[in-house]
GUDREN-522029 format. One record per residue (C-alpha): residue number from 1; residue in one letter; chain; x, y, z. Coordinates in nm, 3 decimals. Last residue first. Layout:
     n   res   chain        px        py        pz
   NUM     A       A         X         Y         Z
...
//
This chain:
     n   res   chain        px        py        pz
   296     X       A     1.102    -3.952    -1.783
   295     X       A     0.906    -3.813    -1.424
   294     X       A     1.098    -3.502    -1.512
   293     X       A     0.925    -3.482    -1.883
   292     X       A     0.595    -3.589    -1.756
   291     X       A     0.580    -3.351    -1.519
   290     X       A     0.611    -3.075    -1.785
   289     X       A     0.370    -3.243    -1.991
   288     X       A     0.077    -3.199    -1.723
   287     X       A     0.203    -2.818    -1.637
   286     X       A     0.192    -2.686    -2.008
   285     X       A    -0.193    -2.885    -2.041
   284     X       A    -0.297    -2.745    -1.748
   283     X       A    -0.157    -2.386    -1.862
   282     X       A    -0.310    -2.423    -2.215
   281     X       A    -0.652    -2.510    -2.044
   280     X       A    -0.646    -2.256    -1.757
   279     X       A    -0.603    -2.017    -2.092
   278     X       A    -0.862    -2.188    -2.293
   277     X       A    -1.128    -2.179    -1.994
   276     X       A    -1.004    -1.748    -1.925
   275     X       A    -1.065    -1.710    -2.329
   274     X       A    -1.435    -1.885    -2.319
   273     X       A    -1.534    -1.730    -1.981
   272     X       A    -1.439    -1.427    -2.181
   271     X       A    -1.695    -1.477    -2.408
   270     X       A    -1.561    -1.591    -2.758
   269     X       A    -1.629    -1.410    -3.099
   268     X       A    -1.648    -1.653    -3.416
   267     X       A    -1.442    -1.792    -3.709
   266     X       A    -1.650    -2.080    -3.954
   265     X       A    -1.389    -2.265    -4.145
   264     X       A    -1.317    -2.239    -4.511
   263     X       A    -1.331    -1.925    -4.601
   262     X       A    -1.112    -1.823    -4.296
   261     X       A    -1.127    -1.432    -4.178
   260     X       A    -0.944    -1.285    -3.884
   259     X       A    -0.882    -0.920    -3.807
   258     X       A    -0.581    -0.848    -3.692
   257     X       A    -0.320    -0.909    -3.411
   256     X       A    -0.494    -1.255    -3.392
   255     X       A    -0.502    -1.493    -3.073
   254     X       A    -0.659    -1.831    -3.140
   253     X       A    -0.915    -2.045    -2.965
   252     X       A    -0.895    -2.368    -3.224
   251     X       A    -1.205    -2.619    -3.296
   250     X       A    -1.135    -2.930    -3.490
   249     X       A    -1.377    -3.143    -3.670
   248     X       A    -1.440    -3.487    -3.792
   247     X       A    -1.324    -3.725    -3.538
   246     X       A    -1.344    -3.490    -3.274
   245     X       A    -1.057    -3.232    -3.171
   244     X       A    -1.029    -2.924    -2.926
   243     X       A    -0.701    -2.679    -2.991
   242     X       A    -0.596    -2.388    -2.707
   241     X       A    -0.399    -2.068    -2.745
   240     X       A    -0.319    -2.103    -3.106
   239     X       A    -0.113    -1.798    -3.215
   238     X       A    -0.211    -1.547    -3.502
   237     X       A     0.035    -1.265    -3.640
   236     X       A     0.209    -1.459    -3.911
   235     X       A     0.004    -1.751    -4.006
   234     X       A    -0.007    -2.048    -3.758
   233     X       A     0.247    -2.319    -3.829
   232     X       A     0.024    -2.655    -3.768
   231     X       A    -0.349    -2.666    -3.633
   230     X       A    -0.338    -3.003    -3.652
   229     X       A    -0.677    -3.089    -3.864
   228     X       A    -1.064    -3.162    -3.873
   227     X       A    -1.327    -2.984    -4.018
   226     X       A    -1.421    -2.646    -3.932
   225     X       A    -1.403    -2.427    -3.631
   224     X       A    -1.221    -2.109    -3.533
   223     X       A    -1.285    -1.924    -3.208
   222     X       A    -1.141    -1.592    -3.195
   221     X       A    -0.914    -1.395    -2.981
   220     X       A    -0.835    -0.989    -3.031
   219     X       A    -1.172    -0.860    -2.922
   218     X       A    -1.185    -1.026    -2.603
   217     X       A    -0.807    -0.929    -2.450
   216     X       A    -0.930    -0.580    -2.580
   215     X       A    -1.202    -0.564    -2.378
   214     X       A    -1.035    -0.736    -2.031
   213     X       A    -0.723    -0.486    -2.091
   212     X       A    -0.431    -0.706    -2.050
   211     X       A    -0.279    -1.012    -1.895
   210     X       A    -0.210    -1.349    -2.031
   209     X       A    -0.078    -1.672    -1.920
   208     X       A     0.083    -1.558    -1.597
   207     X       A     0.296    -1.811    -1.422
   206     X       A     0.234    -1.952    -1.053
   205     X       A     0.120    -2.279    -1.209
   204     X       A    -0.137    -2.090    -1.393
   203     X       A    -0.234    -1.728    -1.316
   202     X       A    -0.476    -1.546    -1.560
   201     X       A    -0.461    -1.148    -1.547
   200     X       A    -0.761    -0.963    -1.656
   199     X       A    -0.854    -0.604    -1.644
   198     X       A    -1.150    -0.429    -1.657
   197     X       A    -1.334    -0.568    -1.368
   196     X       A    -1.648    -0.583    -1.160
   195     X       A    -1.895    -0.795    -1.379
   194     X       A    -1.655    -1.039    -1.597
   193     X       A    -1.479    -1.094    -1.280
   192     X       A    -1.774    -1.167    -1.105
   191     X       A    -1.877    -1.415    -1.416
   190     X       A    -1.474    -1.591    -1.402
   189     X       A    -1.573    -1.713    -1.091
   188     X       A    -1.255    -1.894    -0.906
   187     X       A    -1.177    -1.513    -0.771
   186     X       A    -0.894    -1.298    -0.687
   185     X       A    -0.973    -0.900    -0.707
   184     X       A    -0.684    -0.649    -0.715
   183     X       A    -0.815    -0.312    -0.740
   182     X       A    -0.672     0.038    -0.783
   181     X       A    -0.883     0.276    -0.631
   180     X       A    -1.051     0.666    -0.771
   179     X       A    -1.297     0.691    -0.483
   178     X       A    -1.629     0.664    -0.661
   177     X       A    -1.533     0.425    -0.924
   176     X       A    -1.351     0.147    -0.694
   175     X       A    -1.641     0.260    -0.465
   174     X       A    -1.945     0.181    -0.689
   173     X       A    -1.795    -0.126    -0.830
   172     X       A    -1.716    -0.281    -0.488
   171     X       A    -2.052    -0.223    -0.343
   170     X       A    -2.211    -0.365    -0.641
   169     X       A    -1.945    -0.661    -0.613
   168     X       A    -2.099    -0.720    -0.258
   167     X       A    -2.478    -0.671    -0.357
   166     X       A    -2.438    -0.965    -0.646
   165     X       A    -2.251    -1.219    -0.409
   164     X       A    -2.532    -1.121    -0.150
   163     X       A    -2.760    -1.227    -0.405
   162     X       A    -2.605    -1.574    -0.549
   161     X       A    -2.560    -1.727    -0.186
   160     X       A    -2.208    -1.609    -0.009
   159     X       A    -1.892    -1.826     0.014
   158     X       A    -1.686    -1.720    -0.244
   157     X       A    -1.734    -1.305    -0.214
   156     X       A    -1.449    -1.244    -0.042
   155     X       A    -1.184    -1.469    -0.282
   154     X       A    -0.923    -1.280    -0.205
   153     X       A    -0.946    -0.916    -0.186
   152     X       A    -0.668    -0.629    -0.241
   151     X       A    -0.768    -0.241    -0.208
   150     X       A    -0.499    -0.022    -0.338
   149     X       A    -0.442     0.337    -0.255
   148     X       A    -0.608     0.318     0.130
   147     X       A    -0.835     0.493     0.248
   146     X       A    -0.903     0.224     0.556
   145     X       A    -1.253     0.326     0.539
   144     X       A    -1.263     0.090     0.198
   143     X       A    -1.110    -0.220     0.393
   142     X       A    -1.333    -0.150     0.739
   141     X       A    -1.624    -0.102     0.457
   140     X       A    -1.546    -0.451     0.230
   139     X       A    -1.524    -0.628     0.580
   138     X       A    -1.896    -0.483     0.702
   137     X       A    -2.013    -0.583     0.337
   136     X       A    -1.882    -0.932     0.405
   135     X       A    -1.996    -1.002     0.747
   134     X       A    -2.346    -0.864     0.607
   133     X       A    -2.353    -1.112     0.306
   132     X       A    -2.244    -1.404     0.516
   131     X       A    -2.534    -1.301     0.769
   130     X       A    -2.460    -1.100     1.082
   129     X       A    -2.500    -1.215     1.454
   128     X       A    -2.138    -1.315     1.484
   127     X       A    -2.042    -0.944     1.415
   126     X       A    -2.257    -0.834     1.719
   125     X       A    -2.541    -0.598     1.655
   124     X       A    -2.483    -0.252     1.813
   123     X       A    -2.413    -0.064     1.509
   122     X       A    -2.747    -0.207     1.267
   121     X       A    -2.633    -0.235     0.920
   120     X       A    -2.841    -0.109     0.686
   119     X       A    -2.621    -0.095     0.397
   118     X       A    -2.681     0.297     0.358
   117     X       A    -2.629     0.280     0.700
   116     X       A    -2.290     0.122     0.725
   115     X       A    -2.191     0.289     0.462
   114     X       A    -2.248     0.654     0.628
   113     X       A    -2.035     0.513     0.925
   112     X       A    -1.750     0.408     0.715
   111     X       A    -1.808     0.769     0.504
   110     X       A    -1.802     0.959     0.808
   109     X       A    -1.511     0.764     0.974
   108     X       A    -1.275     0.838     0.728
   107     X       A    -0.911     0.607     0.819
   106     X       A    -0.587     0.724     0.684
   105     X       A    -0.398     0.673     1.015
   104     X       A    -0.590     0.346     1.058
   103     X       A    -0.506     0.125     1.395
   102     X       A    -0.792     0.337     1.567
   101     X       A    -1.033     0.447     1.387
   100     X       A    -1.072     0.072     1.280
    99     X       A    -1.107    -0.026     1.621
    98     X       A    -1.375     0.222     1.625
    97     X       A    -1.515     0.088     1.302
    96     X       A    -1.554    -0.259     1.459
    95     X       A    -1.644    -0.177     1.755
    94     X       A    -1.976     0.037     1.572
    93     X       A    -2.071    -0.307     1.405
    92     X       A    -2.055    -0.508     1.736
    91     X       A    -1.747    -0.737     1.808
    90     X       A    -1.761    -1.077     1.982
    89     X       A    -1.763    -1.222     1.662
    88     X       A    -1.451    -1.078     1.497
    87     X       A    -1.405    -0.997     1.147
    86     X       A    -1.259    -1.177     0.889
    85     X       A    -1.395    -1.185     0.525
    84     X       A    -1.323    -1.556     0.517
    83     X       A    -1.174    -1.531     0.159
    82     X       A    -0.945    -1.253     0.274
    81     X       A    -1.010    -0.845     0.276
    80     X       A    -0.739    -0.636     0.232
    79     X       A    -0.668    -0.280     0.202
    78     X       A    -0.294    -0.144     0.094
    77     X       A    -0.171     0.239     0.168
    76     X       A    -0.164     0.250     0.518
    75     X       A     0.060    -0.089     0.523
    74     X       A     0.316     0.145     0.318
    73     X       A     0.350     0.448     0.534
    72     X       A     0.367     0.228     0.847
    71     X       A     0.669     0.080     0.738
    70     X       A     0.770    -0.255     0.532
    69     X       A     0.424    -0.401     0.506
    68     X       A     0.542    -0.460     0.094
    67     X       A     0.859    -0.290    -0.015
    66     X       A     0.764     0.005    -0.226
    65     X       A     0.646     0.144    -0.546
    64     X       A     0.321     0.072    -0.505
    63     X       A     0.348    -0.264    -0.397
    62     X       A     0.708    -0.435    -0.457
    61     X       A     0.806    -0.794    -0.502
    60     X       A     1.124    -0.961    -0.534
    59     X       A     1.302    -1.327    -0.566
    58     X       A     1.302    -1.590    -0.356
    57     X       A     1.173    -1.717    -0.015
    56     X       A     0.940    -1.405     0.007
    55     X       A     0.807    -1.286     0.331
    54     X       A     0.435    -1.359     0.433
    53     X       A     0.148    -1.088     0.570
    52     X       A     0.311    -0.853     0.338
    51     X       A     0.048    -0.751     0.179
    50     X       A     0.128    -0.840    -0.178
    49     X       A     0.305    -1.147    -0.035
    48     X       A    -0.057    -1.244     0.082
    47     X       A    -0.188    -1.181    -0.237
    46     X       A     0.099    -1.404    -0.412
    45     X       A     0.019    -1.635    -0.153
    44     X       A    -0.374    -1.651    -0.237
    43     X       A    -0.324    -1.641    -0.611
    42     X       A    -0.046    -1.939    -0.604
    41     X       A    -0.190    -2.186    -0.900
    40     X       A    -0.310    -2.400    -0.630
    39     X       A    -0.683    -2.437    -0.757
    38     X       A    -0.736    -2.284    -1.064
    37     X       A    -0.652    -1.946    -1.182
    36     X       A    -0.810    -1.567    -1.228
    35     X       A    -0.684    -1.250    -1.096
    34     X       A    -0.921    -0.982    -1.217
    33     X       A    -0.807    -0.637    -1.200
    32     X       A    -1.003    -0.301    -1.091
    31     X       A    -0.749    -0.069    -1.267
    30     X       A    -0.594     0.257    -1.171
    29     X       A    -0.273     0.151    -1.156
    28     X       A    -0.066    -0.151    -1.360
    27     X       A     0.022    -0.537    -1.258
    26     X       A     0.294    -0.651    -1.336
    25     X       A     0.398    -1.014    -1.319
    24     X       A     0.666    -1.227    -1.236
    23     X       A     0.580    -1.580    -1.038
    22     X       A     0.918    -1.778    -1.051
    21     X       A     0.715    -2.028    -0.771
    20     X       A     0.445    -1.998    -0.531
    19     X       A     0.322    -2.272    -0.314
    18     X       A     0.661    -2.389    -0.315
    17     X       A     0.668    -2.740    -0.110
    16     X       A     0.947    -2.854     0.103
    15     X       A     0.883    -2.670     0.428
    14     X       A     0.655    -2.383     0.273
    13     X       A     0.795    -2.236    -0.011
    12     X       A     0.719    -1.874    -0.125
    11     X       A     0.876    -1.765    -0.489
    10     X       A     0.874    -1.458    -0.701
     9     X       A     1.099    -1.440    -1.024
     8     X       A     1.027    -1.051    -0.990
     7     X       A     0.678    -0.930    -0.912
     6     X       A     0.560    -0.556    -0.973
     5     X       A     0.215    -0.501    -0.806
     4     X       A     0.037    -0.097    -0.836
     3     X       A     0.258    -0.050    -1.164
     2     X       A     0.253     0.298    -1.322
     1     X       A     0.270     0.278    -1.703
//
């Protein structure tokens, strides 16, 4: 399997504080991948890392085979787009794509320009002038026009109202598809994930919980509920992600290598809003008793 992201015991501290810690993961080509986590789990550094807008404090990283911003070569390959979708104000539409021309070896002009006005963007309105969802498309096209091998976003669509969020992972779909690119999408919305990718990696406390095939990752965990217990040694084959209790009844997200069957509790299909939630919920929990034990 081809890797697009390989991570080794990866770690970025700022001052005193790691915002990323022994983060390994691998991430594999010709997916559009889902990076999912709460809150200070390290997506945005390990993205940034990716790019090589920071430098590692420990351990290793490579992006498509090679060391990340490290020569012209390899910044031509990566597109990204950050959370704030930056472009400048002062800039019209067509500035933007000649600047674009300019600092991209790799960059295609007609289809930035045929974009554009497909999207309806005018080329002489200033940057500034354009709505959330217009800044954003206008980002997603200087990232696409790039060419590059892997396109990287963080967070691009948080900020827009429910429509443009829905015309900007459109976009996305149609040119992951169209132009054959490996995607690496962070987001706190586990519903755009479930709409623009196929593959799902869930970041806690800078470690990864799971990873896989979004499809398959759903069809092999189950909810189970019946009446109240511990959920003990599971059988050979099945492991308890997450475990919810009430007086009378218990309710276990569990990962089965087969098919599952329990006469006496009722086993179900989950969403995967339901496995990413019992994931965050495992790693929460992990994170919670491993303070406790340096605090005692």
């Amino acid at each position: 399997m081809t890797s697009v992201l390989r991570a080794q015991a990866l770690g970025k501290k700022y001052g005193g504080r790691w915002a990323l810690r022994e983060c390994t993961i691998d991430i594999p080509a010709g997916h559009v991948v889902g990076l999912v986590g709460p809150n200070g789990a390290g997506k945005s550094t390990l993205l940034k890392l990716a790019c090589g807008r920071l430098e590692p404090t420990a351990g290793g990283i490579t992006v498509l085979g090679g060391r990340p911003g490290g020569t012209s070569a390899q910044l031509a390959k990566v597109g990204f787009v950050a959370q704030d979708t930056p472009v400048y104000a002062n800039l019209t539409v067509a500035e933007h794509l000649r600047l674009g021309a300019r600092l991209n070896p790799r960059w295609d002009d007609g289809m930035a320009r045929e974009r554009i006005a497909r999207l309806g963007l005018v080329p002489a309105h200033r940057a500034g002038r354009l709505s959330g969802g217009q800044r954003a498309q206008l980002a997603l096209t200087l990232g696409l026009a790039k060419r590059p091998d892997l396109l990287i976003l963080d967070e691009p669509a948080a900020a827009l109202d429910p429509l443009a969020r829905h015309e900007f992972l459109r976009g996305l779909t149609e040119a992951a598809a169209e132009h054959g690119l490996s995607v690496v999408f962070s987001s706190h919305l586990v519903s755009d994930v479930e709409r623009v990718c196929d593959y799902l990696v869930v970041l806690v406390d800078s470690r990864v919980q799971i990873a896989g095939s979004t499809d398959r990752l759903v069809a092999a965990h189950h909810r189970i509920t019946g009446p109240r217990r511990d959920p003990g040694d599971p059988p050979a084959g099945q492991y308890v992600v997450s475990a919810r209790h009430t007086d009378r009844r218990s309710t276990f997200v569990v990962r089965a290598d087969a098919p599952m069957s329990d006469p006496d509790r009722t086993v179900s299909r989950i969403t995967l809003e339901d496995l990413v939630l019992a994931y965050l919920d495992r790693g929460a929990a992990e994170h919670r008793r491993a303070a406790q034990e340096v605090r005692g």
